[in-house]
Phi, psi and omega in degrees: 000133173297159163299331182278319193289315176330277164325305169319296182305350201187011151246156158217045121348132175278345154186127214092233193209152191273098207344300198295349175307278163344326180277315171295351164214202234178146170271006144290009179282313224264176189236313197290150181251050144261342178269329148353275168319324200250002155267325195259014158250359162270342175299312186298315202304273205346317173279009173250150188258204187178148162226113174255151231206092148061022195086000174273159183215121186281087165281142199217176174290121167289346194229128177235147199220149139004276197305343215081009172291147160190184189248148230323167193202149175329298161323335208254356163289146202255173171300318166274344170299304195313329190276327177301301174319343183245001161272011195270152176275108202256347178306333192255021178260149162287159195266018170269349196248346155282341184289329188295312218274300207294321197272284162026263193299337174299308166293331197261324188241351183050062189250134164309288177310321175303319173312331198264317197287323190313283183319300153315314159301320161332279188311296174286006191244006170286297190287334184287328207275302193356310225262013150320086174290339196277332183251166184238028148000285185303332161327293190286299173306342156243021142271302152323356185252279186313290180342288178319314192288328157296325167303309181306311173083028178244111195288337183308273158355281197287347182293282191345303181287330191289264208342304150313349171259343173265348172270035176273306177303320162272344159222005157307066184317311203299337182297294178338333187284333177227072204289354168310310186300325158305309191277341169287295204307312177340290161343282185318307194274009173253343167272359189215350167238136207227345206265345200259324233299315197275318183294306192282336169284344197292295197304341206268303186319282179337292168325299165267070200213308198277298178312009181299352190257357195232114218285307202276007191257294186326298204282006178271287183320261197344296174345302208279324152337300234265344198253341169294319192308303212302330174309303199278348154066069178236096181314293196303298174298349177280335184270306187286313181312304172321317187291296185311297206283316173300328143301311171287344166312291229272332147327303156295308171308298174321328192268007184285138167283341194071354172316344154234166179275017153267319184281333186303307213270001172263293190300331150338283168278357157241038163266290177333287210279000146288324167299328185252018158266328179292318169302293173298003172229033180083020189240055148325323189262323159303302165328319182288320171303307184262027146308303197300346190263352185275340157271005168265336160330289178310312164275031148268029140272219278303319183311291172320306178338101193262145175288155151251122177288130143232111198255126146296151166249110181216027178294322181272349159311302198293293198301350171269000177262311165332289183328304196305321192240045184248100172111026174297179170253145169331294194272002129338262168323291204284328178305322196302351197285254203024299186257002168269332199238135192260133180250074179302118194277148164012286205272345179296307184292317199279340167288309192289333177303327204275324198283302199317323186312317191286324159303328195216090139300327169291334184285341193262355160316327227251148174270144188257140159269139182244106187255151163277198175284000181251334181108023174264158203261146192252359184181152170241131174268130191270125180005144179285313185295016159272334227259163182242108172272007197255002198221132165271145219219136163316272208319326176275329174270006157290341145316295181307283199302329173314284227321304202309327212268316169286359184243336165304326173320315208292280187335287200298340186295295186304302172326325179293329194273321174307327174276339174290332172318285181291314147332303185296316190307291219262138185258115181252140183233168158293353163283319199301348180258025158326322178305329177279331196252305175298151121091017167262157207251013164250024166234129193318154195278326160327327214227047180260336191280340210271334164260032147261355170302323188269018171275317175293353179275334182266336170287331176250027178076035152246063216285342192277278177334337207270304200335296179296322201281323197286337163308297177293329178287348199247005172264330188273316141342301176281340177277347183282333187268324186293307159351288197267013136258034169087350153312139158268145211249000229227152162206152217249138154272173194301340196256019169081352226251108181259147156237158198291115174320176168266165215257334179294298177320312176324288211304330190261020163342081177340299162307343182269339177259324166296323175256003158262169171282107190292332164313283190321288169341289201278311179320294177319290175334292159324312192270011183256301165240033183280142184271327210281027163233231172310310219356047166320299198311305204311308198297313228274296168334314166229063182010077148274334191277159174228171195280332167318338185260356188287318169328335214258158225285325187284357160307277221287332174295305189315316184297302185285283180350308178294287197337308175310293204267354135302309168311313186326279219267016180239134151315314187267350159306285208304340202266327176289333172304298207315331183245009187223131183285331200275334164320271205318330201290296193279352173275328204320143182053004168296154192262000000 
């Protein structure tokens, strides 16, 4: 038996060749030593993996490893591999493994002649495959036959395939049963026959007639409709069709029950892209109408929300603190935040996102919504696994700051059992934290009485007043460090008239970056206006917060965090360690 007769027999890959065949044999199956050479250079190919992409068709490694090892790859082909490849008998190949070989040489050597043999194998392995309704296979591959054929310029070809797909599309009954597939080859003739177009809106109209029960097979037609019209330049029908699509959104969603947070967040969106298709075509007032139905919407997401319970052990957490601050002094005891609340750096959070990727690849698929308490979504997190985690990024670093905004649960226990401590032990006044604020050098000296009050307002349950005073004061902080590391804090408008930055623009101060702790920034940054974290000041700001939300750990955190990077910079802290041994005992190696 030949390398042809061989191959005939046993492969069967819908296009190249099938990896395990290779494992299961061998070049001692063969006598000859060229069908030899050509199993053991198929053996390699066999091993690049391909995708095709909009008619393109994309090679990869099929095996990628841990270490950065992976297995043969298109690149790894030599000059005599290709000269083997062009000696193949391609009349005795099937036409999957020939459409594979020759779109190879087309790409990789740009030889003319391969292109045609590409196509035509394409093209019958098009026909044998069509009347398969259940896969879109067939799809991709004359989709990729027109490509090529497009490169080429060869038109004859393309008359040829758009004919044969449309008369599939017009007399193929079995497609109806899978009207996606009917819309797709539609696609195709509408990027590659322009002469048809007025035919394809009709069959496309048919479609979505049939298709009112089905959101995405509907709103796939109108697209597809919609790119006709625009080819065909009818302004007036791109606007009424744009109506028509918006309509059938707000139509579907009424018919929605809601009975789950999958129909809630379906009927939701598609009052949204029915609001911003009625805005862009001149229904400004149907807009207005289906905001309203997107706010009464919004408190069933919060209902449907179920929590995840995770129970912790933190039992040995509480007790080393304990241990720590028992027969401590009130300014002790406050020193101890130092070493209870953790300022998790940068690269410490973008390492556990790296980690959760390798543990959960699928979870890192999913893109996250960061919604509030009525259910409006305040920000979308783009998959972890589009993002490049080794390269900074807006989007990773909105990645961070969730991350930062769930590890405040963690974080805030011990702040919490510290602050219940020191509350119980101590009759606390606002003098007694004097120690923290004189004679220190990151907090204005104007504003020293107005934060230990409101530290002391947070010590003693008054956390919704510590709040309000403590957002705008710890904003104002930074604008004092950008300042006096030569940031301007301030921008002059054309009419000379200065205003104040914005807070986002401090943090991103140059001067402000070269000379502070860049860690310390984005912590703060986060928990003040990060949406997918803290965004404290923006609630605060624009009176969102309610007292009922003080509770929740990133407020407590935000508290022990400010206290801590206040401790760095006070002289009566640094004076209080200094003298106390049981102090140095429990700070050692601490950051």
């Amino acid at each position: 038996m030949d390398i042809y007769s061989f191959l005939e027999q046993h492969n069967n890959a819908r296009v190249g060749f099938n990896f395990e065949l290779f494992i299961n044999y061998n070049e001692s199956y063969f006598t000859q030593d060229l069908d030899k050479a050509i199993f053991k250079l198929f053996s390699k190919i066999s091993k690049i993996g391909f995708r095709f992409n909009e008619g393109k068709i994309i090679y990869n490694p099929l095996l990628e490893y841990k270490d950065g090892s992976r297995s043969f790859s298109v690149d790894d082909l030599t000059d005599e591999d290709f000269d083997l490849l062009r000696h193949l008998n391609f009349n005795r190949l099937s036409n999957n493994v020939k459409a594979f070989i020759a779109d190879l040489l087309w790409i990789q050597k740009k030889d003319y002649k391969y292109s045609i043999i590409a196509i035509n194998a394409y093209y019958g392995l098009f026909k044998e495959l069509k009347n398969n309704i259940n896969s879109n296979f067939d799809v991709e591959i004359i989709r990729r036959a027109l490509f090529i054929a497009t490169q080429i310029k060869n038109d004859s070809f393309l008359k040829t395939c758009c004919k044969l797909i449309y008369d599939i599309i017009t007399s193929d009954t079995k497609l109806l049963e899978n009207t996606f597939k009917r819309i797709y080859f539609i696609d195709i003739l509408i990027q590659y026959d322009k002469s048809i177009l007025e035919n394809l809106i009709m069959i496309l109209d048919e479609e979505i007639e049939l298709s009112r029960e089905n959101l995405y097979k509907s709103e796939h037609a109108y697209k597809s409709k919609l790119r006709c019209l625009k080819k065909l330049k009818l302004s007036q029908d791109i606007k009424l069709t744009n109506i028509a699509l918006a309509n059938f959104y707000v139509n579907y969603a009424d018919c929605l029950t809601r009975s789950s947070l999958d129909e809630i967040l379906i009927a939701k969106k598609c009052y949204i892209d029915a609001i911003n298709l009625y805005r862009n075509n001149g229904n400004a007032q149907d807009a207005v109408y289906i905001h309203e139905k997107v706010e009464k919407i919004e408190p069933l997401v919060v209902e449907q929300l179920q929590p995840i319970k995770v129970e912790l052990n933190v039992t040995s957490i509480i007790e080393e603190i304990k241990n720590d601050i028992k027969d401590l002094s009130f300014e002790e005891c406050i020193i101890c935040f130092l070493k209870v609340v953790d300022l998790p750096r940068k690269d410490s959070l973008r390492k556990r996102l790296k980690d959760e990727l390798e543990k959960s690849p699928l979870s890192s698929m999913i893109p996250v919504s960061i919604v509030n308490k009525t259910g409006s979504v305040l920000c979308l997190l783009e998959p972890i696994i589009s993002l490049d985690l080794d390269v900074d990024s807006v989007e990773l670093d909105r990645h961070l700051a969730h991350k930062l905004l769930i590890e405040t649960q963690i974080y805030s226990l011990g702040i919490e059992y510290l602050i219940n401590y020191i509350k119980q032990k101590y009759d606390i006044n606002p003098d007694a934290l004097d120690f923290l604020v004189q004679d220190n050098l990151i907090v204005p000296e104007n504003r020293r009485s107005i934060f230990k009050y409101a530290l002391y307002l947070f010590l003693n349950d008054k956390r919704y007043e510590a709040m309000h005073i403590l957002a705008p004061q710890v904003e104002n902080l930074f604008r004092e460090l950008a300042q006096n590391c030569g940031g301007s804090v301030t921008t002059i408008d054309k009419d000379g008239t200065g205003q104040v930055k914005l807070l986002k623009s401090i943090f991103e101060t140059t001067e402000l970056l070269e000379c502070y702790n860049p860690d310390i920034l984005f912590l703060f940054r986060a928990l003040l206006i990060e949406r997918a974290c803290g965004n404290i000041r923006n609630d605060i700001a624009h009176g969102l917060l309610d007292e009922n939300d003080i509770e929740g750990s990133v407020y407590s955190y935000f508290f022990g965090a400010l206290i801590k990077l206040i401790l760095y910079t006070s002289k009566g802290a640094f004076a209080i360690i200094k003298h106390s041994n049981k102090l140095k005992h429990i700070l050692k190696g601490n950051n």
